[in-house]
MARVEX-145069 format. One record per atom (N, C-alpha, C): x, y, z; residue number from 1. Coordinates in nm, 3 decimals, decimal comma. Atoms other than C-alpha are relative to their C-alpha. Example, Ala and Ser with C-alpha at 12.3 -4.5 7.8 and 13.67 -1.06 7.14 Angstrom:
2
<atom x="0,089" y="-0,119" z="0,000" rokol="1"/>
<atom x="1,230" y="-0,450" z="0,780" rokol="1"/>
<atom x="0,090" y="0,120" z="0,000" rokol="1"/>
<atom x="-0,082" y="-0,119" z="-0,006" rokol="2"/>
<atom x="1,367" y="-0,106" z="0,714" rokol="2"/>
<atom x="-0,077" y="0,109" z="0,073" rokol="2"/>
***
This chain:
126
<atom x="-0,068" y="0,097" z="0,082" rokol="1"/>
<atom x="7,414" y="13,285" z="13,976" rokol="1"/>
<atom x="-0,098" y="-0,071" z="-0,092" rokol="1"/>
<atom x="0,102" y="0,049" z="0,036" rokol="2"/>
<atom x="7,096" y="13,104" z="13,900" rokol="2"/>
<atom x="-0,074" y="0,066" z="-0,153" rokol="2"/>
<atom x="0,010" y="-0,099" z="0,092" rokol="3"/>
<atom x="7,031" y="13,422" z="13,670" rokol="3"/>
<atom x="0,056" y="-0,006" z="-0,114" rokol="3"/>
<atom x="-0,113" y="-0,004" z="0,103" rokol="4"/>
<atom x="7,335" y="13,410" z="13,475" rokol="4"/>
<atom x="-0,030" y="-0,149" z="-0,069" rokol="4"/>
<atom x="0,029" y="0,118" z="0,053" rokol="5"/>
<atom x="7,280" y="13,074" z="13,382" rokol="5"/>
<atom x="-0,104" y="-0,019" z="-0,097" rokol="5"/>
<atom x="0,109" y="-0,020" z="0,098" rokol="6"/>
<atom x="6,921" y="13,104" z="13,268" rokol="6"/>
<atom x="0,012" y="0,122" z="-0,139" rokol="6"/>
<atom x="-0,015" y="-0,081" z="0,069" rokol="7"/>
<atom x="7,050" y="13,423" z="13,075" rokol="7"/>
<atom x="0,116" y="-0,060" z="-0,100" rokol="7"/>
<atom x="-0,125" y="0,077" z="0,119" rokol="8"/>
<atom x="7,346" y="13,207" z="12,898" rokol="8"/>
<atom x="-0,053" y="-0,071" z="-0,108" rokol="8"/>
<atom x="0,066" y="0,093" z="0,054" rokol="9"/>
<atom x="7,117" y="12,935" z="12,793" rokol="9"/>
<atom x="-0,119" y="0,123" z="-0,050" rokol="9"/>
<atom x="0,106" y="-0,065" z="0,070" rokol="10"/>
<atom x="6,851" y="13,162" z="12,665" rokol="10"/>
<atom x="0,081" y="0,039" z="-0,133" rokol="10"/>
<atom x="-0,089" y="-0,010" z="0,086" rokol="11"/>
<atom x="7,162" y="13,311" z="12,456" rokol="11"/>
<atom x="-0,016" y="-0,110" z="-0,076" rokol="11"/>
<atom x="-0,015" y="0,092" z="0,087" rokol="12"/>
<atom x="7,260" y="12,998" z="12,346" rokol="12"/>
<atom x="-0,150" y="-0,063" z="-0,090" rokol="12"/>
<atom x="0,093" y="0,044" z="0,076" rokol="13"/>
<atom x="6,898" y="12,895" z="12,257" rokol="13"/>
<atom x="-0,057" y="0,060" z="-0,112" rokol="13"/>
<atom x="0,002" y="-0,136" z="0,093" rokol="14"/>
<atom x="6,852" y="13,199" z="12,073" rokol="14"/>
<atom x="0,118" y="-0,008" z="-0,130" rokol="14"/>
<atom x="-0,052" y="0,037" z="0,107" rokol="15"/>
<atom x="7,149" y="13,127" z="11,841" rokol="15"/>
<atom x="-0,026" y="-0,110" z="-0,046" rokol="15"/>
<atom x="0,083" y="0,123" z="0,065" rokol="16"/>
<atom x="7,035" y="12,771" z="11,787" rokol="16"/>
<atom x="-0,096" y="0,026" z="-0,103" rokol="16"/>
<atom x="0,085" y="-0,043" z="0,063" rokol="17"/>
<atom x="6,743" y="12,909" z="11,704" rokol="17"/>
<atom x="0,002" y="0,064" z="-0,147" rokol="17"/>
<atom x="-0,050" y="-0,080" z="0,116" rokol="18"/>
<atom x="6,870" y="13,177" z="11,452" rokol="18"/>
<atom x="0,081" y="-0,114" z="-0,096" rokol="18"/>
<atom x="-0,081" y="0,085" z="0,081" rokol="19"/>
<atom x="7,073" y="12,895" z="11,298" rokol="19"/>
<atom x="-0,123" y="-0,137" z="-0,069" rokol="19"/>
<atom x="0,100" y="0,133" z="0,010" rokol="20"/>
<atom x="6,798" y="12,633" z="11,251" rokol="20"/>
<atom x="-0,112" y="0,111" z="-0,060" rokol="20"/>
<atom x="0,120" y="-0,106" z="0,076" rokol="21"/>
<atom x="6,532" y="12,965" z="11,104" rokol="21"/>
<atom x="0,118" y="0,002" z="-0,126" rokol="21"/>
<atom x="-0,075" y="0,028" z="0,140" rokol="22"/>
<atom x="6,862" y="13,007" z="10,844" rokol="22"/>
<atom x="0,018" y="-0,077" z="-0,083" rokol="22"/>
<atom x="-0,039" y="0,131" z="0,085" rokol="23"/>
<atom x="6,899" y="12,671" z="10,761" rokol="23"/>
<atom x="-0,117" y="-0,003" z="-0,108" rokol="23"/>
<atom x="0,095" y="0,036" z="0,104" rokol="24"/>
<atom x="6,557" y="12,607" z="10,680" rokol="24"/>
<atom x="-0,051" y="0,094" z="-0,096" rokol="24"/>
<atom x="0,053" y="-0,147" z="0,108" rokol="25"/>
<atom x="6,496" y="12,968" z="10,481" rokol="25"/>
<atom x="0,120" y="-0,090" z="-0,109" rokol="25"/>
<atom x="-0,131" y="0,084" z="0,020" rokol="26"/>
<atom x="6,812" y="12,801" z="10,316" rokol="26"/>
<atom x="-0,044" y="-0,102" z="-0,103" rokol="26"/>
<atom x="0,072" y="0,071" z="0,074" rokol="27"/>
<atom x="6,652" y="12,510" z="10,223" rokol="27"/>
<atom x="-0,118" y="0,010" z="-0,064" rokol="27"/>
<atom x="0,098" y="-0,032" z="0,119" rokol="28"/>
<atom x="6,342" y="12,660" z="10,100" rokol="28"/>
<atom x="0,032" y="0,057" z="-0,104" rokol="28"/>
<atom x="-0,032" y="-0,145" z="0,113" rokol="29"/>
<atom x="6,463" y="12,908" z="9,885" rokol="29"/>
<atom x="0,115" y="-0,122" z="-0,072" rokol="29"/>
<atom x="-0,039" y="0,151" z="0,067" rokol="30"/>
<atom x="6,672" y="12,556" z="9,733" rokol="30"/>
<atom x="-0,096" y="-0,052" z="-0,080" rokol="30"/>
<atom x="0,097" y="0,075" z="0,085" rokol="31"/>
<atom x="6,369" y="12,402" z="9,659" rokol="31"/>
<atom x="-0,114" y="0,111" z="-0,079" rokol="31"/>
<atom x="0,055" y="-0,084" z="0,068" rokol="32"/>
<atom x="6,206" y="12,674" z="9,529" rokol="32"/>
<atom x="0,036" y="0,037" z="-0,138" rokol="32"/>
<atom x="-0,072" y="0,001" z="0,138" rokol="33"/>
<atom x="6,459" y="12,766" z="9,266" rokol="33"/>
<atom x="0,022" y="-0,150" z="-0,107" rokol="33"/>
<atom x="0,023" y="0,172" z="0,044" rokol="34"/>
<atom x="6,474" y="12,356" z="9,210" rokol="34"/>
<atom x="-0,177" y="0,024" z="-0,097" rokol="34"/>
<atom x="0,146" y="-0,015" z="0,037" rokol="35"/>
<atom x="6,109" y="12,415" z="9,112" rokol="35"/>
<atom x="-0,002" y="0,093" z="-0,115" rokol="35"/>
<atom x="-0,036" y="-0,094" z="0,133" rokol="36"/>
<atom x="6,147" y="12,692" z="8,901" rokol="36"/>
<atom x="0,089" y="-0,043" z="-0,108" rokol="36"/>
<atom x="-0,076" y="0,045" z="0,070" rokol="37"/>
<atom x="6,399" y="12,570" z="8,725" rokol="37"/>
<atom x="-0,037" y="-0,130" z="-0,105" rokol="37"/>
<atom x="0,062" y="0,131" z="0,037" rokol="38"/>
<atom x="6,225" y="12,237" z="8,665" rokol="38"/>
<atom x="-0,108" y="0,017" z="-0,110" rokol="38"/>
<atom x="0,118" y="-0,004" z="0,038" rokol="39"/>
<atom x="5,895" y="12,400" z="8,570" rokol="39"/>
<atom x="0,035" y="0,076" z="-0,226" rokol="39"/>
<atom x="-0,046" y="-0,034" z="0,093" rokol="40"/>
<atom x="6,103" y="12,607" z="8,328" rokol="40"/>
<atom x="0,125" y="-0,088" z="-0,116" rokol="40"/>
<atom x="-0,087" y="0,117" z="0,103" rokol="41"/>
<atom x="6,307" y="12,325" z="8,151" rokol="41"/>
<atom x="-0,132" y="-0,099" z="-0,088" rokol="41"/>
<atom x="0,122" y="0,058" z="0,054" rokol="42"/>
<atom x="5,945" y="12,135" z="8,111" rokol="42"/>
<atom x="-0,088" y="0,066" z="-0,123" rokol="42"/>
<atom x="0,099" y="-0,110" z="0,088" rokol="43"/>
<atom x="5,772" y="12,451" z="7,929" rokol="43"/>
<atom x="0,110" y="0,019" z="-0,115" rokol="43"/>
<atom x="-0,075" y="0,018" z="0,096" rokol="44"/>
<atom x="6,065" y="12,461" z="7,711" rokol="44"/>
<atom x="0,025" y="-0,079" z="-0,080" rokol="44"/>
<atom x="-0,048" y="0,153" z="0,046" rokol="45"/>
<atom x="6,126" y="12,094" z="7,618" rokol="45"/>
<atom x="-0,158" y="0,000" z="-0,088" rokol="45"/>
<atom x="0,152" y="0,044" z="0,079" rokol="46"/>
<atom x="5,708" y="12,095" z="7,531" rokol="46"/>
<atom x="-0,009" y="0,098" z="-0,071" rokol="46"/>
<atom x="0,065" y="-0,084" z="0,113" rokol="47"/>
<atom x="5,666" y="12,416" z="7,362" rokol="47"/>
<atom x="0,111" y="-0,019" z="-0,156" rokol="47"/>
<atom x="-0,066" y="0,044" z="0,116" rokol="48"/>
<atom x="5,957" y="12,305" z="7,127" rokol="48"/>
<atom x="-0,002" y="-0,076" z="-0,082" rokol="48"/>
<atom x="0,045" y="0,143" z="0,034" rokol="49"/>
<atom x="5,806" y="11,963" z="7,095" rokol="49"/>
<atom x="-0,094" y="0,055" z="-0,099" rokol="49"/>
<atom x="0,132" y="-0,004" z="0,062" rokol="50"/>
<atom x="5,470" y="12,106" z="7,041" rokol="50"/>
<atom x="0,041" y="0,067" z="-0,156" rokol="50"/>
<atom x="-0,072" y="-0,149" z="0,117" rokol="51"/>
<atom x="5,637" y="12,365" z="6,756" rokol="51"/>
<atom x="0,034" y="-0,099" z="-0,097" rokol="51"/>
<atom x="-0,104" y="0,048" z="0,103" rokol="52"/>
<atom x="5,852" y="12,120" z="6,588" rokol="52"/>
<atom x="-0,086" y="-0,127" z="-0,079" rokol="52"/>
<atom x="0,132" y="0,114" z="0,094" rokol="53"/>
<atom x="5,556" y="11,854" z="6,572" rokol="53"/>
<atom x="-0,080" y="0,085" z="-0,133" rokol="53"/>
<atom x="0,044" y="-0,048" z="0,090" rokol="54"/>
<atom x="5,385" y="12,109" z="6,386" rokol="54"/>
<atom x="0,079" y="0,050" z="-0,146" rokol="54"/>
<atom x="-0,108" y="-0,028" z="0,097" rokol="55"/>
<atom x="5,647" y="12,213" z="6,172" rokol="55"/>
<atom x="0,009" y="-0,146" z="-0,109" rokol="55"/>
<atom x="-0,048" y="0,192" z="0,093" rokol="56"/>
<atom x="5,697" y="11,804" z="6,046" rokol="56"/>
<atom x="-0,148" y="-0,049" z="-0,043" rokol="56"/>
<atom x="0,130" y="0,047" z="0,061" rokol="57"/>
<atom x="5,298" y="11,781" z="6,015" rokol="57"/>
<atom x="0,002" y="0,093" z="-0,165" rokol="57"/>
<atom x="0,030" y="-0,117" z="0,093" rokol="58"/>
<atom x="5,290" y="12,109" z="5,786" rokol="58"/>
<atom x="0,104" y="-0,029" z="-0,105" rokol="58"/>
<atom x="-0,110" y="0,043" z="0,107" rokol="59"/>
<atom x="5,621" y="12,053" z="5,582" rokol="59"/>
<atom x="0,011" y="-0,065" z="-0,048" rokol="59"/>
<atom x="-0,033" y="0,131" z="0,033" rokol="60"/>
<atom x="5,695" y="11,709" z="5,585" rokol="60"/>
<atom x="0,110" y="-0,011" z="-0,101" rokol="60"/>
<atom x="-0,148" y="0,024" z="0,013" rokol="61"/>
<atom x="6,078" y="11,729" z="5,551" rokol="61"/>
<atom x="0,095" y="-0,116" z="0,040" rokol="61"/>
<atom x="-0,080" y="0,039" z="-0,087" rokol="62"/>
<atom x="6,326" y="11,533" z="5,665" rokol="62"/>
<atom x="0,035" y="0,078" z="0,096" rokol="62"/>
<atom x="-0,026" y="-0,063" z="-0,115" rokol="63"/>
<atom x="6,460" y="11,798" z="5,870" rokol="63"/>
<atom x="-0,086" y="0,043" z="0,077" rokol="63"/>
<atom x="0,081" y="-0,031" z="-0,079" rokol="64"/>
<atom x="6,181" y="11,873" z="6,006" rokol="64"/>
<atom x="-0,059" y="-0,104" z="0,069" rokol="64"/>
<atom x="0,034" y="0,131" z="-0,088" rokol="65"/>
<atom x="6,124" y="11,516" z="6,122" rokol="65"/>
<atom x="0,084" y="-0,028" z="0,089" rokol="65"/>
<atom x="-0,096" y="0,029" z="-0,065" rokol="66"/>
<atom x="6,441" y="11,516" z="6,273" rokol="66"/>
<atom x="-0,009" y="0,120" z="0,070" rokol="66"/>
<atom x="-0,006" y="-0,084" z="-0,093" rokol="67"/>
<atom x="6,377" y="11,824" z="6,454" rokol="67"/>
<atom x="-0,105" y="-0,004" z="0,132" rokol="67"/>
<atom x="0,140" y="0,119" z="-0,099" rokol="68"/>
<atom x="6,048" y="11,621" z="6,608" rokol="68"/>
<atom x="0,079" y="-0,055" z="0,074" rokol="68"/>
<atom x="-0,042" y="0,075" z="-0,068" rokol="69"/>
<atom x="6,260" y="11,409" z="6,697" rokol="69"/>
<atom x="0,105" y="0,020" z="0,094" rokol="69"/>
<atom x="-0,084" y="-0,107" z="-0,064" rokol="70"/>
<atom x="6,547" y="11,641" z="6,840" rokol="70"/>
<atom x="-0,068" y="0,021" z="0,152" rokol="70"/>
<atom x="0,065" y="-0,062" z="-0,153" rokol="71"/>
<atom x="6,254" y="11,759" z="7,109" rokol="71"/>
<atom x="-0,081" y="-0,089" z="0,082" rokol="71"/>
<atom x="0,025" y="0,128" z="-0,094" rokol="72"/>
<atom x="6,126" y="11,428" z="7,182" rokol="72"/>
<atom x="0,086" y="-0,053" z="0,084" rokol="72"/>
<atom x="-0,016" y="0,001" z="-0,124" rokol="73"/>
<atom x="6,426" y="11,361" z="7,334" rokol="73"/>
<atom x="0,036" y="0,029" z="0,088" rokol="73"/>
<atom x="-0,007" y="-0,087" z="-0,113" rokol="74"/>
<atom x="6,458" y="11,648" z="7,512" rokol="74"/>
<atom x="-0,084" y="-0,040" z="0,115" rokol="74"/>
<atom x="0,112" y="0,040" z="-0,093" rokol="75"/>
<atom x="6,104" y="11,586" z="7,663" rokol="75"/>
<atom x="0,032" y="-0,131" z="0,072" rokol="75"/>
<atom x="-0,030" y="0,135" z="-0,075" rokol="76"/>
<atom x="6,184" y="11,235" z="7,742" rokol="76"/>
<atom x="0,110" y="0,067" z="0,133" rokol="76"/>
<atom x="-0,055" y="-0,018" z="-0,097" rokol="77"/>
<atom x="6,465" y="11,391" z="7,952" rokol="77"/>
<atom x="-0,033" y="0,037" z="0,171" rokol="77"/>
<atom x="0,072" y="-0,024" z="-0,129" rokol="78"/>
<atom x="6,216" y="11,578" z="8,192" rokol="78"/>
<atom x="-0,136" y="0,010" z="0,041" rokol="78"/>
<atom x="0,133" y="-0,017" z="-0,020" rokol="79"/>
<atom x="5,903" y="11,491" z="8,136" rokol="79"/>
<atom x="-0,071" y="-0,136" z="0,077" rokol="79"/>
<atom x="0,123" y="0,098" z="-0,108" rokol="80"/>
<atom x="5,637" y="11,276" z="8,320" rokol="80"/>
<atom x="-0,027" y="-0,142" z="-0,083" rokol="80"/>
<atom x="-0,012" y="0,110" z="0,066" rokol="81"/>
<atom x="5,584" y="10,921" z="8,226" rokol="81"/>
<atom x="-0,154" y="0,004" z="-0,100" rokol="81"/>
<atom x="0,160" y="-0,060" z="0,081" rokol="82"/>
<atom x="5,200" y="11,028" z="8,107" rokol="82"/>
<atom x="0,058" y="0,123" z="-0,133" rokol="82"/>
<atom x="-0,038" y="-0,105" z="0,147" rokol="83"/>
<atom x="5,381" y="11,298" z="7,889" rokol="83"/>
<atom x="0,066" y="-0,106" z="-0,112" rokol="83"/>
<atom x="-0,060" y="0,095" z="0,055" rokol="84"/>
<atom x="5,632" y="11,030" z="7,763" rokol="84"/>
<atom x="-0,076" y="-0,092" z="-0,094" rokol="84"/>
<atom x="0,075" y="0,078" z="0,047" rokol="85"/>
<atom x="5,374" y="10,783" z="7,690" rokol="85"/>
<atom x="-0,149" y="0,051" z="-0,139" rokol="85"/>
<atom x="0,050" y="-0,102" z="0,090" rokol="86"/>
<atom x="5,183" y="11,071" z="7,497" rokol="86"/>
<atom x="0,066" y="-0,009" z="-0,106" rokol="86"/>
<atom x="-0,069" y="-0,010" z="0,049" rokol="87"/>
<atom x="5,428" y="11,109" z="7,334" rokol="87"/>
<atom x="0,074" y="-0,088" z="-0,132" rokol="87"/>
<atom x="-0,055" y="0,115" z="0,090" rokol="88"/>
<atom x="5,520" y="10,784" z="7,170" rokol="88"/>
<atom x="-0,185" y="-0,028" z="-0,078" rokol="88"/>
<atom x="0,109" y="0,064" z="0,081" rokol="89"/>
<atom x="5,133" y="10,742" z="7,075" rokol="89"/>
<atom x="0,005" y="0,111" z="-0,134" rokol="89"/>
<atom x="-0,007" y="-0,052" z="0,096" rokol="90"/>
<atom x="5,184" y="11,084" z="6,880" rokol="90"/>
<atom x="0,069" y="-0,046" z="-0,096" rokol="90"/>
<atom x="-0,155" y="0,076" z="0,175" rokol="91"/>
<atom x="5,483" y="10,918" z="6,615" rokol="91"/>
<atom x="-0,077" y="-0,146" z="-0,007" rokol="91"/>
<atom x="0,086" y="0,142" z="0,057" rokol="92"/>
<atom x="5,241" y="10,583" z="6,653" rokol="92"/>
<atom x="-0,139" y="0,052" z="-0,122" rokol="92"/>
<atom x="0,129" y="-0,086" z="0,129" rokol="93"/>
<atom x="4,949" y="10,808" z="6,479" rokol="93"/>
<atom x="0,073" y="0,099" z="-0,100" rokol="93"/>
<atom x="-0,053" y="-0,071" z="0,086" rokol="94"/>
<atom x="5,190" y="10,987" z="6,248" rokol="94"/>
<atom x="-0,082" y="-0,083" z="-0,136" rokol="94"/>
<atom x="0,089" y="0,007" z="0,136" rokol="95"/>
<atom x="5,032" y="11,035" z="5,877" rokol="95"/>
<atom x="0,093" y="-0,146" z="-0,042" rokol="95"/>
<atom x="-0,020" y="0,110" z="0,101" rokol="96"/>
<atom x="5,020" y="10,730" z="5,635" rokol="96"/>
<atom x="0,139" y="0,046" z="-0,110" rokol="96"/>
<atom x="-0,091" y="-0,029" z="0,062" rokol="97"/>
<atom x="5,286" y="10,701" z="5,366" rokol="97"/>
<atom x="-0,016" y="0,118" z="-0,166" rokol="97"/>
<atom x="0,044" y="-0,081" z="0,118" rokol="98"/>
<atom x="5,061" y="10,884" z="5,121" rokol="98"/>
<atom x="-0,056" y="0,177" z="0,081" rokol="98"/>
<atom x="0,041" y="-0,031" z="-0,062" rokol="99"/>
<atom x="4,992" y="11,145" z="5,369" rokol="99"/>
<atom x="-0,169" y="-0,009" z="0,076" rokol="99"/>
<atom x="0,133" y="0,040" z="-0,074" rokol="100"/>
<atom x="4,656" y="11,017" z="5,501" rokol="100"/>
<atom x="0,023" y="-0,012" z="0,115" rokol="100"/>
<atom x="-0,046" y="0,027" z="-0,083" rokol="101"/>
<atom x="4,581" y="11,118" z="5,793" rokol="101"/>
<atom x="-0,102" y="-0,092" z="0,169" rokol="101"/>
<atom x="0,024" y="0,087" z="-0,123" rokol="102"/>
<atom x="4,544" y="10,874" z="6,110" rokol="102"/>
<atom x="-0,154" y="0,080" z="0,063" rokol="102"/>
<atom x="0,100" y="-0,112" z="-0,095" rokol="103"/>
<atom x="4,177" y="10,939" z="6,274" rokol="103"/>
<atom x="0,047" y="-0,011" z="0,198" rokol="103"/>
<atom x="-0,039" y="-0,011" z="-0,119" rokol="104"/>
<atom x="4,347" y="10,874" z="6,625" rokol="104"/>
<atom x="0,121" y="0,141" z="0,042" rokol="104"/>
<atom x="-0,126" y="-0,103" z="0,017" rokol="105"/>
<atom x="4,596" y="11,154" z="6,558" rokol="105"/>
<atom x="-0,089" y="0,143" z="0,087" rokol="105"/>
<atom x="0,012" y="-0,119" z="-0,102" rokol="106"/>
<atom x="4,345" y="11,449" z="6,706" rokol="106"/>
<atom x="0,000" y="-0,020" z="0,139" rokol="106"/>
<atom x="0,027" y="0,051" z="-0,134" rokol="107"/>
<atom x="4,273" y="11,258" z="6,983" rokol="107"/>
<atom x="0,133" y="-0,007" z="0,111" rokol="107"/>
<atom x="-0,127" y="0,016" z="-0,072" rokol="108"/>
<atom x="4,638" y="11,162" z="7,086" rokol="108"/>
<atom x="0,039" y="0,124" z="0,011" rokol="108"/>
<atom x="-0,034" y="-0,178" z="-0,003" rokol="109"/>
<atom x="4,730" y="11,577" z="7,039" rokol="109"/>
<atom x="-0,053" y="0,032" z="0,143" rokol="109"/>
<atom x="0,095" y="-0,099" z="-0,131" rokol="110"/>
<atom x="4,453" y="11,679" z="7,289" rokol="110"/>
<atom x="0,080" y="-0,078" z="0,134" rokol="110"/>
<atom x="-0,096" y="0,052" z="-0,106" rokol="111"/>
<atom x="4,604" y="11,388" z="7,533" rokol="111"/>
<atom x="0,109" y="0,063" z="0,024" rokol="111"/>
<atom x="-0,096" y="-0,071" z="-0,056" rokol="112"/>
<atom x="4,922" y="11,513" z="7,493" rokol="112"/>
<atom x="-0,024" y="0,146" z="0,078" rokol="112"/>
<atom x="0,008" y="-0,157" z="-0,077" rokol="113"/>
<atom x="4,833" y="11,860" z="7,570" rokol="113"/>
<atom x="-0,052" y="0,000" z="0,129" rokol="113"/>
<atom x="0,060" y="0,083" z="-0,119" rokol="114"/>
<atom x="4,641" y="11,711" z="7,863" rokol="114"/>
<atom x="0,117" y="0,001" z="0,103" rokol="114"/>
<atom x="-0,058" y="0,066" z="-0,129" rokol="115"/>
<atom x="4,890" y="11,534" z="8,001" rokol="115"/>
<atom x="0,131" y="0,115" z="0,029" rokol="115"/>
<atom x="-0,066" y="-0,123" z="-0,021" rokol="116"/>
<atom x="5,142" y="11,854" z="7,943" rokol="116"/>
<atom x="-0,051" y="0,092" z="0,130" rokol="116"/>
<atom x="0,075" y="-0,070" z="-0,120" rokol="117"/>
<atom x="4,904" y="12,052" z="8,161" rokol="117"/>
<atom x="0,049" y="-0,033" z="0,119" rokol="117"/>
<atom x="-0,008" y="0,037" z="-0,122" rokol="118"/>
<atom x="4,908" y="11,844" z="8,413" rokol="118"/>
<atom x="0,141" y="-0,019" z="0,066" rokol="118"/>
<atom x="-0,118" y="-0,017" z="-0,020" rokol="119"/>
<atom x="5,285" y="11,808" z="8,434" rokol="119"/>
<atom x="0,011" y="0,107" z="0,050" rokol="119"/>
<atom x="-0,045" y="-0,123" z="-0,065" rokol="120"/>
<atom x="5,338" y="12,154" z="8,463" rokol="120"/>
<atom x="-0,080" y="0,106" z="0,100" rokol="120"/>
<atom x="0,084" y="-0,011" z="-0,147" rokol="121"/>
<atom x="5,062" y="12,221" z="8,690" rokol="121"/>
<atom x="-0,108" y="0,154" z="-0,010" rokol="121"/>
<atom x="0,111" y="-0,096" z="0,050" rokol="122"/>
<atom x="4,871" y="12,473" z="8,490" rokol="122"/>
<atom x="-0,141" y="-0,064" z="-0,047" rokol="122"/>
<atom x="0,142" y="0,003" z="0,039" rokol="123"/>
<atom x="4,505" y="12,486" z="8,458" rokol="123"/>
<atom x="-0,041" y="-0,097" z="-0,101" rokol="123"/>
<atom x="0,000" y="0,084" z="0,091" rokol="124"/>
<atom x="4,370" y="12,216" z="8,259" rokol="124"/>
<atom x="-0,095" y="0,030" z="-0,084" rokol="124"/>
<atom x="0,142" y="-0,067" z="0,051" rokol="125"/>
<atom x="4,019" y="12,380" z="8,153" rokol="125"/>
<atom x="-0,108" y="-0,113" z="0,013" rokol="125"/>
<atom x="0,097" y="0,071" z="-0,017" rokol="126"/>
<atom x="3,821" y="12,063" z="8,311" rokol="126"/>
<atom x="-0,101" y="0,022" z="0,066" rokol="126"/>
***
């Protein structure tokens, strides 16, 4: 009898088991795609930023200022408060009204790209 018992409960611990290894495969494979998903909304939002900044340095349209501004606030949507804050110093160093341009303007670029890096968790080259 003693047998049967220990052989029930082993059962049962054994599906526990199997249920609690599913869950958490379950929940990784959640946060995994969460991650991916994330990493890939970030690399999108900045390489559009980075694109469209250049586009409004080189042209200097209206639409092309408004397309700056289009991916700023994308970025604002999922980016890091160090990207964000990048971000606002780049349109604080935007060219003069004659186009002259700002000497803080390379400096704030490299930051941004900086602080991009580090957001998305690629290599920074330090």
């Amino acid at each position: 009898m003693a047998f049967l018992q220990l052989l029930s409960a082993a059962g049962i611990g054994g599906i526990i088991g199997s249920l609690l290894t599913t869950l958490l495969q379950a929940w990784f494979a959640h946060r995994a795609t969460l991650a991916t998903r994330n990493f890939q909304e970030k690399k999108e939002a900045y390489l559009g930023f980075l694109e469209a900044l250049h586009r409004s340095d080189v042209e200097k349209t209206r639409e092309t200022s408004m397309t700056a501004g289009h991916w700023r606030n994308r970025c604002e949507l999922v980016a890091s408060k160090d990207v964000i804050d990048s971000i606002h110093k780049i349109f604080e160093t935007n060219p003069g009204p004659f186009g002259e341009m700002n000497p803080a303007r390379p400096r704030a670029i490299e930051d941004l790209r900086q602080a991009m890096r580090r957001d998305l968790g690629v290599d920074t080259r330090e």
